[in-house]
N, C-alpha and C positions, 0 to 999 in steps of 0.2 A: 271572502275574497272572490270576485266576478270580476273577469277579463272580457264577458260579451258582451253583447249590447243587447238588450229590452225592448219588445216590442210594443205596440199600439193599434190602436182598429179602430177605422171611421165608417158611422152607420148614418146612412140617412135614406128617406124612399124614393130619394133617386139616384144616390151613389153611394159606395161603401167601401171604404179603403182602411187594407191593413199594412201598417209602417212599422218598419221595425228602426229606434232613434233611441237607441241606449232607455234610460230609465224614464217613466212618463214624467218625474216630478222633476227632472234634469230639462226635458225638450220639451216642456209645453208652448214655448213661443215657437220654434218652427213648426210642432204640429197646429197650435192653433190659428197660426198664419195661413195654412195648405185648407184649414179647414175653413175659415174663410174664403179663399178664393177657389172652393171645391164646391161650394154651400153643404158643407157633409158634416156632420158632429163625431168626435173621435172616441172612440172606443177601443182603450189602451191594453193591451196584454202583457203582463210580467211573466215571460216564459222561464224555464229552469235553464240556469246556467253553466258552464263548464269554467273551472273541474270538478268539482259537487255532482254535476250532472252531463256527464258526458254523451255525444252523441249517441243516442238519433233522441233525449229529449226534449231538446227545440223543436225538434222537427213532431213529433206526437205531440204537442201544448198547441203550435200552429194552427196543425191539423182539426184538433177536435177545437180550437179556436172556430174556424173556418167554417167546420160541421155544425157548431153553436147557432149561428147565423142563420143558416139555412134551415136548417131541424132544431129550432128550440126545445131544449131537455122540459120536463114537466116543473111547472114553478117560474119559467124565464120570465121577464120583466120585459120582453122585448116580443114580438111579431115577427116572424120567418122574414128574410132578407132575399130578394132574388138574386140567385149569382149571378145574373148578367146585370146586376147592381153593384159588382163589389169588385175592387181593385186594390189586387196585395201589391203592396211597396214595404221598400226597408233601404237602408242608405249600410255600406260596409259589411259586416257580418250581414243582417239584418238584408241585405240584398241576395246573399248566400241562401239564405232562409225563406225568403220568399219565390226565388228559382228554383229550390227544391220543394218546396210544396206544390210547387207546378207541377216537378217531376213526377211526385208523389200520386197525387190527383190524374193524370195522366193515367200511370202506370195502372192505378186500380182502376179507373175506367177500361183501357182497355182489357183487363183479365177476368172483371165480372159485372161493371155499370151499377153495382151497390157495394154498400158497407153497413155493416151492421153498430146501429150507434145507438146508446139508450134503447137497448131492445127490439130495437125496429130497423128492418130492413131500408136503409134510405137513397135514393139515386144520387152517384158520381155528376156534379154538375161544376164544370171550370168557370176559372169568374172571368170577368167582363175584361181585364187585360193585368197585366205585371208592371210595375214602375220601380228601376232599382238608380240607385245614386251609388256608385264608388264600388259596386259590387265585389265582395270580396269574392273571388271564383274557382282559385287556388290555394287550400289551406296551406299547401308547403310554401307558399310564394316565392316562388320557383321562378317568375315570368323574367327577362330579362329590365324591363319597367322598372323591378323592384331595387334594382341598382344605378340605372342608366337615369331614372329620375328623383334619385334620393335627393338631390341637390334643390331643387322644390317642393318639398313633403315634409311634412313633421314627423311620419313614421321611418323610424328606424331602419335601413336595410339588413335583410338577415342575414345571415351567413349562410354559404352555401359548401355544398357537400363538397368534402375532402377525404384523400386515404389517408389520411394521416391522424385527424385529427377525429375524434367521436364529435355526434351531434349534441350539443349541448341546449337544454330546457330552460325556459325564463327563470333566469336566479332569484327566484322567491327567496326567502329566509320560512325552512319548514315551520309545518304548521299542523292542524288537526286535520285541515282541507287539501294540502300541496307536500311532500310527493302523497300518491294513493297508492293502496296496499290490493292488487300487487300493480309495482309501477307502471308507468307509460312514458314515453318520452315527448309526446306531444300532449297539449292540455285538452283541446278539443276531442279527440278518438283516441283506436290506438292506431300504430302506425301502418298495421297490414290496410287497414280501411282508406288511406290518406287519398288514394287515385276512385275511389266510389264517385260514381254521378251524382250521390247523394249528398257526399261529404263536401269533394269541390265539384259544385256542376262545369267546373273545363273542360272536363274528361268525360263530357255525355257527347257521345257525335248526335252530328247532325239528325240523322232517322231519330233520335229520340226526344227531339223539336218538333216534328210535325204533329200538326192539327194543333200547335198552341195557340193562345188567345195575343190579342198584340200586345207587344215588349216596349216598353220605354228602358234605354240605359242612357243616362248621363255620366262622365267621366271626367278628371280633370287631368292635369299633365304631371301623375301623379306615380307612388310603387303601386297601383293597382290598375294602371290604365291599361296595360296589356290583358289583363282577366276579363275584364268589360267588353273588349273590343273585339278579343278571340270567341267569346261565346256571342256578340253579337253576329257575328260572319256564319258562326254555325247553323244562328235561329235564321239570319238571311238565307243559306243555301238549301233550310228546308222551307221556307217559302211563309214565313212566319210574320206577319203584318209589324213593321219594326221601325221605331224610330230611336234613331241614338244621336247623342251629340258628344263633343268633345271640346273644355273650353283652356286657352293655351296660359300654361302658369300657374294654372291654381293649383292646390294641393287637395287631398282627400278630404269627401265634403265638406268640398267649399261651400258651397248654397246654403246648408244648414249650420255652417258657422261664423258667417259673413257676412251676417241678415244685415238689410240697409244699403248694403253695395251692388254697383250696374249689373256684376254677373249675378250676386246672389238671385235679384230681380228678373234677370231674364231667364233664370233656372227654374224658379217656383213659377214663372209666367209658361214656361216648359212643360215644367208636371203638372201642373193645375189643367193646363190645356189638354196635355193628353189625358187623363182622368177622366176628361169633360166626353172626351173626344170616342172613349173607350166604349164608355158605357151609352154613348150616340149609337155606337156601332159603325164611327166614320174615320178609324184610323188607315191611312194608306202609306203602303212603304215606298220609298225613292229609290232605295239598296243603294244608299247614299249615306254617309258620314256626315253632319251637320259639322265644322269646323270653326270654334269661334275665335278671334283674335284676343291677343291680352286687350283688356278694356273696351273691350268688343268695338274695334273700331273698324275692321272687316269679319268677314266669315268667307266660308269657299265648302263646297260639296265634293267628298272624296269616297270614291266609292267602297264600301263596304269592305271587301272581296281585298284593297290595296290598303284598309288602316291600320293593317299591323304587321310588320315583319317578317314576325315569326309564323311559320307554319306549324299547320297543327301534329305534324309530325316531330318535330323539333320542342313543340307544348310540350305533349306526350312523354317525350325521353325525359327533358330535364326535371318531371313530375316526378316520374318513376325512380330515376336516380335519386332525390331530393326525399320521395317516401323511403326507399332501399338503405339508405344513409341512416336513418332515424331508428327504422325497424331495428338493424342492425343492435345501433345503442341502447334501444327498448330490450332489445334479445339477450345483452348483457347483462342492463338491468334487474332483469328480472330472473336471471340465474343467480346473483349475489342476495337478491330480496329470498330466494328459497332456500339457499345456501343458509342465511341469518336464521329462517322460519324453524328451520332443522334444529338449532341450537337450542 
């Protein structure tokens, strides 16, 4: 049982992009289509999944993904990749994953400029820019998006926190895998973790954006467009080279499941560009909102700073409540799991 999504890595000597698109034998036509108009050959990662594997091991598979590239372990099949070759992407989870790898890389650059991989002391080097589609960026999805535009999505909206009512977990039918001993209430972590920068990057401020490489986020009118749009505002206000769009009606990636149609075409015309664009070293931000019409029959430029509502103070609380709800049920949980253990 895997509820995430699967990543992939495109290497080539002049650009290298890591996408994360569910399973590679599920999305090889939009990866191979990106890889065509990237000119990049893909190079797929099957990272570990949740709840088997619960956070942070996406995020270590990524990483030493990442680190693979750059410092090939002894025996590789491949020649060292320059990171200002390489452009991690991931569309939904996989969006989630490749902003925190940023975080990630970030974070150990500035606290020592190496990491010790395969034996060897090797330099923190960030890659050439970030490309996410649909980014998922609040695990509790929390955002108001996620109800306000359920009416155009295929994803479910969740339920949200009540005093009345405990949090309730995807009703699997148990199994060897779902619930875990001792339980959790969320599949992804456990619940104290849910507000981590790592977990949902919504909850990174701004200061923890700068000096990124440039951001591509595309969004649709979708439950995740407010997670896209809030952490784009963020990387805008720390001054982070960004380009975002936004197309009206579509539902969560759409580009990658609509291949053939005028938005899908002007999405992958999108990300292939900035790809191109990244590893130029020619991305420039507008602090502009790219706004496309249904059937893209207009567009309009909306300033970053006005494309979401909600402030990041109002993000913040309804996260917090939404993890606080969960822990709660978790806290129960796992007073009855020790209760049993005892017997």
């Amino acid at each position: 049982m895997s509820i995430f999504p699967r990543p992939h890595i495109v290497v080539h000597n002049q650009l290298t992009s890591i996408t994360s698109l569910l399973d590679p034998c599920s999305h090889r036509v939009p990866v191979a289509h990106l890889s065509r108009l990237t000119n990049a050959p893909v190079f797929s990662v099957r990272y570990r999944l949740a709840p088997q594997n619960p956070f942070p091991a996406a995020l270590v598979d990524a990483l030493t993904a990442y680190l693979s590239l750059l410092h090939p372990p002894p025996g590789s099949l491949h020649k060292p990749v320059p990171a200002n070759k390489i452009i991690v992407a991931g569309d939904s989870a996989g969006g989630n994953l490749s902003l925190v790898l940023l975080q990630t890389l970030m974070t150990l650059d500035r606290a020592s400029h190496t990491i010790r991989f395969h034996g060897k002391d090797v330099p923190i080097e960030l890659p050439a820019g970030v490309a996410t589609s649909s980014p998922w960026c609040d695990i509790t999805r929390s955002m108001p998006s996620c109800s306000h535009n359920a009416y155009l999505d295929y994803l479910e909206p969740p339920s949200q926190p009540s005093d009345n009512t405990p949090f309730s977990s995807i009703p699997f039918i148990p199994d060897d895998v779902w619930p875990v001993s001792p339980p959790r209430a969320d599949i992804f972590c456990n619940s104290n973790i849910l507000c981590h920068p790592l977990v949902s990057p919504l909850a990174a401020p701004a200061e923890l954006w700068k000096n990124a490489p440039p951001i591509w986020i595309s969004v649709g009118e979708e439950g995740l467009t407010d997670d896209g749009l809030i952490v784009a505002r963020h990387l805008h206000q720390a001054g982070v080279p960004l380009v975002t769009e936004m197309f009206e009606g579509m539902p969560h990636c759409h580009g990658l499941l609509m291949l053939g149609t005028p938005t899908s075409h002007r999405f992958f015309e999108s990300f292939a560009g900035f790809c191109r664009d990244a590893v130029a070293g020619r991305v420039k931000s507008t602090g502009a909102l790219t706004w496309l019409s249904f059937k893209l029959k207009t567009s309009k430029e909306i300033p970053i700073e006005k494309a979401c509502a909600t402030s990041d103070e109002q993000a913040q609380a309804l996260m917090k409540k939404n993890a606080a709800w969960r822990l709660k049920t978790e806290v129960e949980m796992q007073k009855e799991w020790r209760a049993k253990a005892r017997l």
